[in-house]
TORKEKE-819058 format. One line per field, with one value per atom (N, C-alpha, C): residue in one letter; atom name; x, y, z; residue number from 0. Coordinates in steps of 0.02 Angstrom, whole numbers, plus 50000, padded with zeros to 5 digits. Layout:
rest: (A,...);
atom: (CA,...);
u: (X,...);
v: (Y,...);
w: (Z,...);
nr: (NUM,...);
This chain:
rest: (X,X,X,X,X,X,X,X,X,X,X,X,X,X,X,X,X,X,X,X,X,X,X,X,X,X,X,X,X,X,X,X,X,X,X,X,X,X,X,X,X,X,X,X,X,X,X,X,X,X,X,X,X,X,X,X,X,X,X,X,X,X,X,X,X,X,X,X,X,X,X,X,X,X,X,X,X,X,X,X,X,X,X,X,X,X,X,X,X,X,X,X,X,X,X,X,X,X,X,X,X,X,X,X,X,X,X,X,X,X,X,X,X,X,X,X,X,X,X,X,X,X,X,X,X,X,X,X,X,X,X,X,X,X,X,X,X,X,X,X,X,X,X,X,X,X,X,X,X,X,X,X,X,X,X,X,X,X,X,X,X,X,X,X,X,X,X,X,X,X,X,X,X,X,X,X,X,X,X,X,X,X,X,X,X,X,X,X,X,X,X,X,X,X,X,X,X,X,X,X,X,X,X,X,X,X,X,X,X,X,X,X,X,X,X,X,X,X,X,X,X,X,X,X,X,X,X,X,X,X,X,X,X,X,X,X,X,X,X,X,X,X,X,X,X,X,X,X,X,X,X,X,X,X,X,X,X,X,X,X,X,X,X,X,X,X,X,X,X,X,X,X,X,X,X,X,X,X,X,X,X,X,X,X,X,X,X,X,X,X,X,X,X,X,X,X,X,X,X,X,X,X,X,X,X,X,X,X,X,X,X,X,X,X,X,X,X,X,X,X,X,X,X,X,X,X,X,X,X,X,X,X,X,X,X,X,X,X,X,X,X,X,X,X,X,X,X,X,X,X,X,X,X,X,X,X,X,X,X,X,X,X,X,X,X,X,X,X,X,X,X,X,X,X,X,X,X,X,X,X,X,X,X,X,X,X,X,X,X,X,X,X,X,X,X,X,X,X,X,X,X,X,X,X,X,X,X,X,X,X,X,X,X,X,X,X,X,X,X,X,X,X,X,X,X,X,X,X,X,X,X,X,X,X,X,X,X,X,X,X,X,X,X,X,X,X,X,X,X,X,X,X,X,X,X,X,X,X,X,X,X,X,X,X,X,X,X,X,X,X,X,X,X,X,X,X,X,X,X,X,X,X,X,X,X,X,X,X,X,X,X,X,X,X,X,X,X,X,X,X,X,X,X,X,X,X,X,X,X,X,X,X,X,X,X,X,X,X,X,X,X,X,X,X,X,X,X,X,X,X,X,X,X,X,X,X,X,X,X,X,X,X,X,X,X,X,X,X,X,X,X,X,X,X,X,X,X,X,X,X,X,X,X,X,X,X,X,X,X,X,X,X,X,X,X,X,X,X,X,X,X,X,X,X,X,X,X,X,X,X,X,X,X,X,X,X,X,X,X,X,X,X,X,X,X,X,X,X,X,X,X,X,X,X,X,X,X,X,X,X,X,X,X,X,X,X,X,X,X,X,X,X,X,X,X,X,X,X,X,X,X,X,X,X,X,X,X,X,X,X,X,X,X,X,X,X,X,X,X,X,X,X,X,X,X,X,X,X,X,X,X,X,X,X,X,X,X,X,X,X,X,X,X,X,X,X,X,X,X,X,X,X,X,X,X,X,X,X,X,X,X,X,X,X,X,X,X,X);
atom: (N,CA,C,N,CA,C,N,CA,C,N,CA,C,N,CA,C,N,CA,C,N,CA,C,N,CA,C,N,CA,C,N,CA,C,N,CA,C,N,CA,C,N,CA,C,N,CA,C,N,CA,C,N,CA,C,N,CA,C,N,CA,C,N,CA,C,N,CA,C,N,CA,C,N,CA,C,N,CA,C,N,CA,C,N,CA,C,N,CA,C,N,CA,C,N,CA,C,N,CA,C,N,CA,C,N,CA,C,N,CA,C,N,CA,C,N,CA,C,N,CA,C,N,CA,C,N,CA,C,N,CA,C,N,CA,C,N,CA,C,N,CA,C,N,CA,C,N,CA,C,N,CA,C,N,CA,C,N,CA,C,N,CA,C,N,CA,C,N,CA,C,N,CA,C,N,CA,C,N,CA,C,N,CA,C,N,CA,C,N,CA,C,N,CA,C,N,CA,C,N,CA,C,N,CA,C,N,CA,C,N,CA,C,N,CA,C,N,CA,C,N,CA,C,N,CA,C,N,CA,C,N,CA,C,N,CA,C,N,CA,C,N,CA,C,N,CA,C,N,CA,C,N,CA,C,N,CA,C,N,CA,C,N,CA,C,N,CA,C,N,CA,C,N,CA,C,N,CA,C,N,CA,C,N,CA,C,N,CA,C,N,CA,C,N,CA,C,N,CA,C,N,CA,C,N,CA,C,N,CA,C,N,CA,C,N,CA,C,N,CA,C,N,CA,C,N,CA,C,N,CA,C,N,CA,C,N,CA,C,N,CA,C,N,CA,C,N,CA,C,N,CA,C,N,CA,C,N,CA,C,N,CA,C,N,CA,C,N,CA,C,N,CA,C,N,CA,C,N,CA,C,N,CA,C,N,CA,C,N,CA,C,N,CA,C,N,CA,C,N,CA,C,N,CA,C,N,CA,C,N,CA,C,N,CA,C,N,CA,C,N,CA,C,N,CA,C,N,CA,C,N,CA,C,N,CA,C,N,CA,C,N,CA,C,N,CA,C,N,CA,C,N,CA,C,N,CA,C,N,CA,C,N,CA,C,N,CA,C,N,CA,C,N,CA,C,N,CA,C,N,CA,C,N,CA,C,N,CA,C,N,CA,C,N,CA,C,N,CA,C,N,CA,C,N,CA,C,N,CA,C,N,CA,C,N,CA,C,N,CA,C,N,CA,C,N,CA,C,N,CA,C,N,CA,C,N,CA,C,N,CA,C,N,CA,C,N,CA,C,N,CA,C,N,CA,C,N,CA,C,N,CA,C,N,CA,C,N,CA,C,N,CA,C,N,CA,C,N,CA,C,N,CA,C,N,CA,C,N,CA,C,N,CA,C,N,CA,C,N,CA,C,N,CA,C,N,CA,C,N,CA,C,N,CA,C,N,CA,C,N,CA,C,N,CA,C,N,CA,C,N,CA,C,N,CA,C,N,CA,C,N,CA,C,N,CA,C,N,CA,C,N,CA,C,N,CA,C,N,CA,C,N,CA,C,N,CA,C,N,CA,C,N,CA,C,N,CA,C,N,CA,C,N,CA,C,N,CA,C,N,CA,C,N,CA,C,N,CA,C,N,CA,C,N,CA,C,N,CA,C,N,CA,C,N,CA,C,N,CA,C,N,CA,C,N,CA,C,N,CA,C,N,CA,C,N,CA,C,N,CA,C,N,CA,C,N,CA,C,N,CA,C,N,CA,C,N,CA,C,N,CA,C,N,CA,C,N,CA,C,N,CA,C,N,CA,C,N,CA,C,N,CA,C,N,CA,C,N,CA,C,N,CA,C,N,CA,C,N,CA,C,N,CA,C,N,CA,C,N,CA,C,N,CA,C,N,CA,C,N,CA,C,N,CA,C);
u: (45005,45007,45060,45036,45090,45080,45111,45125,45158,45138,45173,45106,45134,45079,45056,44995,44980,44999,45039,45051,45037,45030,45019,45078,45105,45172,45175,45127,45107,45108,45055,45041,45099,45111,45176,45156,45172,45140,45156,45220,45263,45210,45167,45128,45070,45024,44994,45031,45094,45153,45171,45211,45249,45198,45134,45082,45060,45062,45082,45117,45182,45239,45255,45243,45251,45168,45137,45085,45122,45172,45206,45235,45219,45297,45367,45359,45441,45488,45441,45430,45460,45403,45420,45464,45531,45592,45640,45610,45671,45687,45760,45802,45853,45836,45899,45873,45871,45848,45850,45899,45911,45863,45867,45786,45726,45723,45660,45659,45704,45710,45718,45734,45725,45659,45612,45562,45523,45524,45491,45501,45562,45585,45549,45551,45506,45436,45400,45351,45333,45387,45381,45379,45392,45434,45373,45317,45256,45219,45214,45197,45214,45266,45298,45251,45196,45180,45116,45094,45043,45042,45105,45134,45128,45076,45072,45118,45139,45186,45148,45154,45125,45150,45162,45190,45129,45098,45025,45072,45075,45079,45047,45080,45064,45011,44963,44891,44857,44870,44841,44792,44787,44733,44724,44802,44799,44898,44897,44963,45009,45072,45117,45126,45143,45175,45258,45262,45335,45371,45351,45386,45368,45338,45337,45377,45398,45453,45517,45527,45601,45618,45560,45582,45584,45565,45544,45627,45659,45731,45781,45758,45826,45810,45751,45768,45798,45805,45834,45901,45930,45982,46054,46041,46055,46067,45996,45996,46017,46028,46042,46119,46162,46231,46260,46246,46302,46321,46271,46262,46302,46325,46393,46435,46447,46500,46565,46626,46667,46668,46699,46704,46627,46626,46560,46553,46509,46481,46482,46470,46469,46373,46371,46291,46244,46271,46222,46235,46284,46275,46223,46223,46171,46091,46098,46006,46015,46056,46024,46008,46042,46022,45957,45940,45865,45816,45827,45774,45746,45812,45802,45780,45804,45805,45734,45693,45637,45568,45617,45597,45591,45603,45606,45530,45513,45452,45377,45393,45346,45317,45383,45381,45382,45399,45403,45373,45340,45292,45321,45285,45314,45312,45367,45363,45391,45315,45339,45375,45428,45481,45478,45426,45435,45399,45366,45362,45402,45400,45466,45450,45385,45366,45374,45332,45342,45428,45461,45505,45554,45540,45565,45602,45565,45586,45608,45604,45603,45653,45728,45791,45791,45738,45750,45694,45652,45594,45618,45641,45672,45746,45789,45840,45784,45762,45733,45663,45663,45622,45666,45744,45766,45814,45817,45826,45793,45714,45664,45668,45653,45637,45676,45752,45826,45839,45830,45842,45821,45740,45720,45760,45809,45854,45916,45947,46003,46049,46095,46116,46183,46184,46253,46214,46173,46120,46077,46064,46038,46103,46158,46210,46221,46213,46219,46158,46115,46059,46062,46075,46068,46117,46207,46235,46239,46205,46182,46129,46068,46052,46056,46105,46174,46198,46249,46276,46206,46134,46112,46113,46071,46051,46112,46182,46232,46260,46249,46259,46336,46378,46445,46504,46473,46502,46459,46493,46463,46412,46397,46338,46270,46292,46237,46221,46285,46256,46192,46230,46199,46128,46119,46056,45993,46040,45992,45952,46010,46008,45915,45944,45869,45833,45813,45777,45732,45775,45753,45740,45742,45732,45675,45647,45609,45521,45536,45481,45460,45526,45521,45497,45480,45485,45405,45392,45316,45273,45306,45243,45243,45287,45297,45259,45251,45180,45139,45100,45057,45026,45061,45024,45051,45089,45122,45057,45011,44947,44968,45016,45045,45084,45121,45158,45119,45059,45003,44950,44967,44910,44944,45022,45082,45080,45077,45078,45181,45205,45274,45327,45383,45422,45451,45474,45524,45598,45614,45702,45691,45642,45610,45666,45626,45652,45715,45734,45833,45848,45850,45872,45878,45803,45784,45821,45851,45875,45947,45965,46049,46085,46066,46134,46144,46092,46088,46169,46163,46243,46285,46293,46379,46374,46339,46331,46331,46306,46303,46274,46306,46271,46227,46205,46176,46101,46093,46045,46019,46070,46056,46015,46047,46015,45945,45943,45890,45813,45836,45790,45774,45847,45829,45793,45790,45736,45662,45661,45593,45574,45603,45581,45568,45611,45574,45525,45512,45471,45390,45407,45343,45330,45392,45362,45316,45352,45304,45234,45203,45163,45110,45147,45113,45113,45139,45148,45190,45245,45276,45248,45271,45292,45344,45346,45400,45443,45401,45438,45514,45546,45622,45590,45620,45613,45663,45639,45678,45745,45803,45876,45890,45870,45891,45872,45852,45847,45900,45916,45968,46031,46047,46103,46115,46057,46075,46095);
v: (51761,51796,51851,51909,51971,51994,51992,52025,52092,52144,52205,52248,52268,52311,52373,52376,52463,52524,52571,52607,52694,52731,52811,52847,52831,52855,52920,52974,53032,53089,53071,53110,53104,53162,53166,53205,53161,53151,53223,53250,53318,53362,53375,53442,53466,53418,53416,53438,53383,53382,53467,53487,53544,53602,53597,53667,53668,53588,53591,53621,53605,53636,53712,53729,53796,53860,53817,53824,53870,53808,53837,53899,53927,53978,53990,53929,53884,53903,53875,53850,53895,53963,54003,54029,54048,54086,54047,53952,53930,53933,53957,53965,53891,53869,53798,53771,53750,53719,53636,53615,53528,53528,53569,53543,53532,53572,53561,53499,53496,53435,53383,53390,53308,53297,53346,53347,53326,53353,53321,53261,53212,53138,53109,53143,53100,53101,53149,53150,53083,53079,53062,52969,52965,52875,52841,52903,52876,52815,52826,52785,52718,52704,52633,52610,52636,52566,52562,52587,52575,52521,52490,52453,52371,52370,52268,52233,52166,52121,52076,52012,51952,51902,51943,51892,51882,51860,51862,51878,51918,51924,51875,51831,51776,51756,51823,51791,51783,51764,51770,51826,51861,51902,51959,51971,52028,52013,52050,52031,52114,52093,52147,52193,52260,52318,52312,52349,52376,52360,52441,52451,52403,52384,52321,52267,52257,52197,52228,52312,52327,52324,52351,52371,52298,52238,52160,52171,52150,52123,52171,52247,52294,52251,52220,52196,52144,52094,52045,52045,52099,52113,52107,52142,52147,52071,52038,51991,51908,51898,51843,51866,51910,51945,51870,51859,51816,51736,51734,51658,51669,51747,51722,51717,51678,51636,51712,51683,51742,51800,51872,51921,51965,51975,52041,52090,52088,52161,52226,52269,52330,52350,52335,52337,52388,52443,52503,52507,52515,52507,52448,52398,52330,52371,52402,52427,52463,52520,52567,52527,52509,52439,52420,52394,52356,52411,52461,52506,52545,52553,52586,52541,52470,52440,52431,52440,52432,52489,52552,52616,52632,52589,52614,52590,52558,52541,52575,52633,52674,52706,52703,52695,52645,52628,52527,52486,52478,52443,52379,52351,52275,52205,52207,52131,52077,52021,51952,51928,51899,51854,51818,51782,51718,51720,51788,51802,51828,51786,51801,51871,51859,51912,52003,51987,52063,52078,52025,52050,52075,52068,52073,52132,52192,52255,52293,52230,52239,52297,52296,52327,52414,52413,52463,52507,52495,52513,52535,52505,52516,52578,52586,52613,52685,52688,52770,52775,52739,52759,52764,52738,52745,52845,52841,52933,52981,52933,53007,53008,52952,52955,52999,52958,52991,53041,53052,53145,53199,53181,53219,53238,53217,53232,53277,53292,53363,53304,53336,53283,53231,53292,53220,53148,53185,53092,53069,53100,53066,53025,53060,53005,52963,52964,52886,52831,52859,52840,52794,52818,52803,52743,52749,52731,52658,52664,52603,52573,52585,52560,52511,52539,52502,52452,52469,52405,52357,52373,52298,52266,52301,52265,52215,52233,52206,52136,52154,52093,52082,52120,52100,52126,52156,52173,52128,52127,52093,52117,52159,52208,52187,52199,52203,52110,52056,51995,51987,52013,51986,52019,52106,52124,52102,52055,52028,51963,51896,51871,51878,51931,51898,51952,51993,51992,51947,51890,51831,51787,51779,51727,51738,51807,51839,51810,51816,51783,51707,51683,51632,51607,51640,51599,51617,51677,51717,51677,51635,51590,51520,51500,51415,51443,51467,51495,51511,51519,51525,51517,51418,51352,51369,51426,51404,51430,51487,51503,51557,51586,51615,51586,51540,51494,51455,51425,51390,51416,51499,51513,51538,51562,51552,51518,51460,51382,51388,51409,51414,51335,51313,51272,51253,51208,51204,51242,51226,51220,51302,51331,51402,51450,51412,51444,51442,51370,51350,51395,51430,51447,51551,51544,51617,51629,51575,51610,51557,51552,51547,51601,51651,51700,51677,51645,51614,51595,51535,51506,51547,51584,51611,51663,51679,51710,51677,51606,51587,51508,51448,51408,51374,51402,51387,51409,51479,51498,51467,51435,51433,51332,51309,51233,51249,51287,51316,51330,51377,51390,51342,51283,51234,51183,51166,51125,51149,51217,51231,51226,51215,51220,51145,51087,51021,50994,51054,51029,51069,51081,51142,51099,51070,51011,50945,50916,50862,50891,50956,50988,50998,50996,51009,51095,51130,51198,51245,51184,51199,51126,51159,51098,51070,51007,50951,50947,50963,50954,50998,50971,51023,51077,51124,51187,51170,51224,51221,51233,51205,51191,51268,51305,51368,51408,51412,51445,51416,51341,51300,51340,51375,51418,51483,51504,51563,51576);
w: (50317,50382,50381,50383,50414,50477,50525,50581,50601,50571,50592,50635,50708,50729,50693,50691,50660,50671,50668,50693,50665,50709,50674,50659,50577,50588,50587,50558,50541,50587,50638,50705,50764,50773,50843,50906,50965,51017,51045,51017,51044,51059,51006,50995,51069,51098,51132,51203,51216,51273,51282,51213,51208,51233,51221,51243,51313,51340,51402,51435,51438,51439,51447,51387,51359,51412,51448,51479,51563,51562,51638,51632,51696,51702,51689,51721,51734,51681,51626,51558,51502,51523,51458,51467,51516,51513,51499,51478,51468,51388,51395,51322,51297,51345,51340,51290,51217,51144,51162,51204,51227,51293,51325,51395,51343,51268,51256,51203,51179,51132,51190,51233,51289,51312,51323,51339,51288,51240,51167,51163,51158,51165,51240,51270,51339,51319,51296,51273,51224,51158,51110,51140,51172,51176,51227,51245,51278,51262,51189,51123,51134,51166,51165,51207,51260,51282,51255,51187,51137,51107,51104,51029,51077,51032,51078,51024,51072,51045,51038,51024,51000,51067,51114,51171,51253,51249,51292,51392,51429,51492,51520,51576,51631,51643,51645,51687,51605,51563,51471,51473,51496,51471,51420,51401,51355,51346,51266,51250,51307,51310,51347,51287,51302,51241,51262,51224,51193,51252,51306,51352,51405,51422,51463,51451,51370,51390,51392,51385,51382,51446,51507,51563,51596,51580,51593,51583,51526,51505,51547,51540,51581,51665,51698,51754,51762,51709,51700,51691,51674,51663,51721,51791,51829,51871,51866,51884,51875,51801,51773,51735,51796,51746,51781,51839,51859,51850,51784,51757,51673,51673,51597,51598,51554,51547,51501,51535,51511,51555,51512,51532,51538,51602,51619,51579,51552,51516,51569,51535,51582,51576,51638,51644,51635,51639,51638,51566,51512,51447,51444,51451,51435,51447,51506,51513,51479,51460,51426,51342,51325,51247,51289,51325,51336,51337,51366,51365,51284,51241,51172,51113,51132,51082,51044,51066,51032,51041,51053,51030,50947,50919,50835,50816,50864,50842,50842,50868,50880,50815,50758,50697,50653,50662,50606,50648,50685,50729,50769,50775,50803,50753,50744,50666,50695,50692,50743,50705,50746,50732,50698,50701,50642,50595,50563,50508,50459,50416,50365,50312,50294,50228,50271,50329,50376,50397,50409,50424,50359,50279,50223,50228,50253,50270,50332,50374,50443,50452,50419,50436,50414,50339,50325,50350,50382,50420,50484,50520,50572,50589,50524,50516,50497,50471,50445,50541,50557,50613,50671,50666,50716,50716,50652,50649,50673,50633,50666,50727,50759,50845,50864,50862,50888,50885,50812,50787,50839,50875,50927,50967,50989,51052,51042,51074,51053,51027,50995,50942,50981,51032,51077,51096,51133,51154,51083,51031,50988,50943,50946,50912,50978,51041,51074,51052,51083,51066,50998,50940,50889,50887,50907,50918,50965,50996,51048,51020,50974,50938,50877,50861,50811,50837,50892,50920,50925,50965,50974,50932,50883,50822,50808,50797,50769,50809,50880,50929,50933,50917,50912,50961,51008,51072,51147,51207,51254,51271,51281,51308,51245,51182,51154,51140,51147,51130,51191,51256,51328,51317,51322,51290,51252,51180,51149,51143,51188,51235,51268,51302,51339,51312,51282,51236,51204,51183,51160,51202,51281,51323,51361,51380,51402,51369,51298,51265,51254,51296,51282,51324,51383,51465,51452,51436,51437,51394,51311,51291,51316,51349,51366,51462,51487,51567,51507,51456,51437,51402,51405,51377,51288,51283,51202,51180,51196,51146,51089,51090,51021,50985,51000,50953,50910,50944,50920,50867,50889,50857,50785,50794,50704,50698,50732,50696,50694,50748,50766,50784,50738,50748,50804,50830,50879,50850,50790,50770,50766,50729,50720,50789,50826,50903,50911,50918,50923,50880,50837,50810,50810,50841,50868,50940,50977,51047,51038,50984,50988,51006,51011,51054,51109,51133,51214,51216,51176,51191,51193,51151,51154,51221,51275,51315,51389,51394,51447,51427,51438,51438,51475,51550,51572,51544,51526,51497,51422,51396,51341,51372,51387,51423,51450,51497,51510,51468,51426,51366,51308,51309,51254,51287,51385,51405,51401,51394,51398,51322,51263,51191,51166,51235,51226,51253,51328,51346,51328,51275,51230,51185,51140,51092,51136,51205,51218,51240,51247,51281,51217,51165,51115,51078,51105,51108,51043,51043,50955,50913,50874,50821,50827,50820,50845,50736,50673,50646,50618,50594,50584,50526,50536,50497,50427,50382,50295,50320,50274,50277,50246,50239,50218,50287,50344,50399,50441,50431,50470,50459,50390,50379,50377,50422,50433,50480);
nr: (0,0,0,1,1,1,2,2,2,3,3,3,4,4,4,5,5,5,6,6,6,7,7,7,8,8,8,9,9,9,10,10,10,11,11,11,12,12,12,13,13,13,14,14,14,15,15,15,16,16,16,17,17,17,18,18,18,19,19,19,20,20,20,21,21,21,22,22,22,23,23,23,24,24,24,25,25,25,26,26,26,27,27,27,28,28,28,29,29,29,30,30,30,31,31,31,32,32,32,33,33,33,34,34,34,35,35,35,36,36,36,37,37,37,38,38,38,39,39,39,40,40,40,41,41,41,42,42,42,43,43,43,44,44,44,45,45,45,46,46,46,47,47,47,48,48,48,49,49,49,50,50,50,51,51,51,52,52,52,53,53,53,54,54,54,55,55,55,56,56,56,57,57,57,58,58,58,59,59,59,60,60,60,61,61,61,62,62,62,63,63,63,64,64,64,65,65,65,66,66,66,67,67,67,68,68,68,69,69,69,70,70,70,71,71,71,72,72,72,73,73,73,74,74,74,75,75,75,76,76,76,77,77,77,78,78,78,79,79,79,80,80,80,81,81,81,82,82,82,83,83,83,84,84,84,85,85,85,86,86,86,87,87,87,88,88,88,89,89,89,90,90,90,91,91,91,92,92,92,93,93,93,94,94,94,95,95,95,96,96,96,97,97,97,98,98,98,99,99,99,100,100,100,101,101,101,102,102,102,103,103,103,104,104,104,105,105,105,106,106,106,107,107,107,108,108,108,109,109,109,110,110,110,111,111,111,112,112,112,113,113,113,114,114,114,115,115,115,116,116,116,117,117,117,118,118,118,119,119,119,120,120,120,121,121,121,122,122,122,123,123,123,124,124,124,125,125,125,126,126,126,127,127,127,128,128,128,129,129,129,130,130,130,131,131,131,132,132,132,133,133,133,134,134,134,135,135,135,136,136,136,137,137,137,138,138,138,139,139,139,140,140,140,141,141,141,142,142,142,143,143,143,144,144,144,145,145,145,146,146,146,147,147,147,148,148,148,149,149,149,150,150,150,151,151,151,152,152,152,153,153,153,154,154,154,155,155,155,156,156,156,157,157,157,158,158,158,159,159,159,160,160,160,161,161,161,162,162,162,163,163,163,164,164,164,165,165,165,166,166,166,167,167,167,168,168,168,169,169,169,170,170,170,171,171,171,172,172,172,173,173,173,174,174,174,175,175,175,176,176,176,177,177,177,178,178,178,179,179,179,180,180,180,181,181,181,182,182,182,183,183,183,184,184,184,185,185,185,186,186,186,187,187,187,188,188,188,189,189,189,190,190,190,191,191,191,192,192,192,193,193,193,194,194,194,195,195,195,196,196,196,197,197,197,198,198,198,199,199,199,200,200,200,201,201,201,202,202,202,203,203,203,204,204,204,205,205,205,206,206,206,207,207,207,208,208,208,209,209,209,210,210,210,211,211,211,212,212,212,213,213,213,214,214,214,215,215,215,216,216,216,217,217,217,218,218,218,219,219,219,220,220,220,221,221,221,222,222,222,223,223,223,224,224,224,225,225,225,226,226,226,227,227,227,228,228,228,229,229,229,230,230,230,231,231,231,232,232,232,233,233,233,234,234,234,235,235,235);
């Protein structure tokens, strides 16, 4: 089993947008080089809600994209701040991480989690797609951009543990309402999971109790697998 979505890495969405654009009045006297490179990146990041995840939306009828779970987690954000444990993140850094973080995928696609062979390259797929995207933008917001990208991935500031956090909790709530039919259908672990939403803890333990009752009550449901995962995932 590989899980990476398909994606068109070739074709760019700019070209069609930009003749638009360049169509207006408004338009053609503008000289500003960053109005048009932002416009190109708004254009460009359309794409994200192309990119389906492996995570099925509430009513099961069709899996959610990209941007549907970024803008899902940036609401979550706001709302589940006042259950961490410790010092407060600074929140509008935290959405802006929820909203980008899985903009690279418009290029390196979507690689489910608990595939090990797709994710082999997951990092370096993602690092050359997070340039191109970024690159689009005038280069002050493309080095944030890029920059805030970094931190999530890395998880080593508050903002980006809390970010990634529910990132990971978000999917979790979405397959355990929907009877566990993608876990079922990877043939997905219980420990798999404990082990996929451990940032939980170091962020809040209420959340993290939370998410570990719903991963037992998925094993008695039948939804994971109840056996322990290989001792080489236990150490990572």
């Amino acid at each position: 089993m590989t899980a990476v979505t398909e994606v068109d890495t070739g074709k760019c969405q700019t070209g069609e947008y930009r003749k638009m654009l360049e169509s207006l009045p408004v338009f053609m006297n503008v000289s500003d080089d960053a109005f048009i490179e932002i416009m190109d990146f708004i254009a460009e990041i359309d794409k994200l809600k192309t990119i389906s995840r492996q995570t099925l939306i509430l009513d099961g009828t069709r899996y959610e994209n990209d941007a549907e779970h970024s803008w899902h987690i940036s609401v979550m954000a706001p709302l589940l701040i006042r259950y961490l444990d410790g010092e407060a993140p600074d929140l509008l850094k935290t959405i802006k991480m929820a909203l980008i973080h899985d903009m690279v995928e418009i290029f390196a696609g979507d690689t489910y989690c608990y595939d090990k062979a797709a994710s082999a390259d997951k990092k370096e797929r993602e690092e050359a797609a997070a340039k191109r995207l970024f690159g689009i933008l005038p280069d002050a917001q493309a080095e944030e951009f890029l920059n805030l990208w970094h931190e999530f991935e890395e998880m080593k500031t508050i903002e980006s543990a809390y970010a990634a956090a529910l990132d990971k909790l978000q999917p979790l709530i979405h397959n355990y309402l929907t009877d566990g039919k993608s876990w079922k259908l990877h043939g997905v672990y219980a420990g798999e999971v404990r082990v996929r939403i451990s940032q939980l803890r170091s962020v809040s333990l209420k959340l993290w109790e939370f998410a570990d009752s719903i991963i037992s009550m998925s094993v008695s449901k039948g939804y994971l697998k109840a056996e322990p995962i290989d001792k080489k995932m236990h150490k990572n």
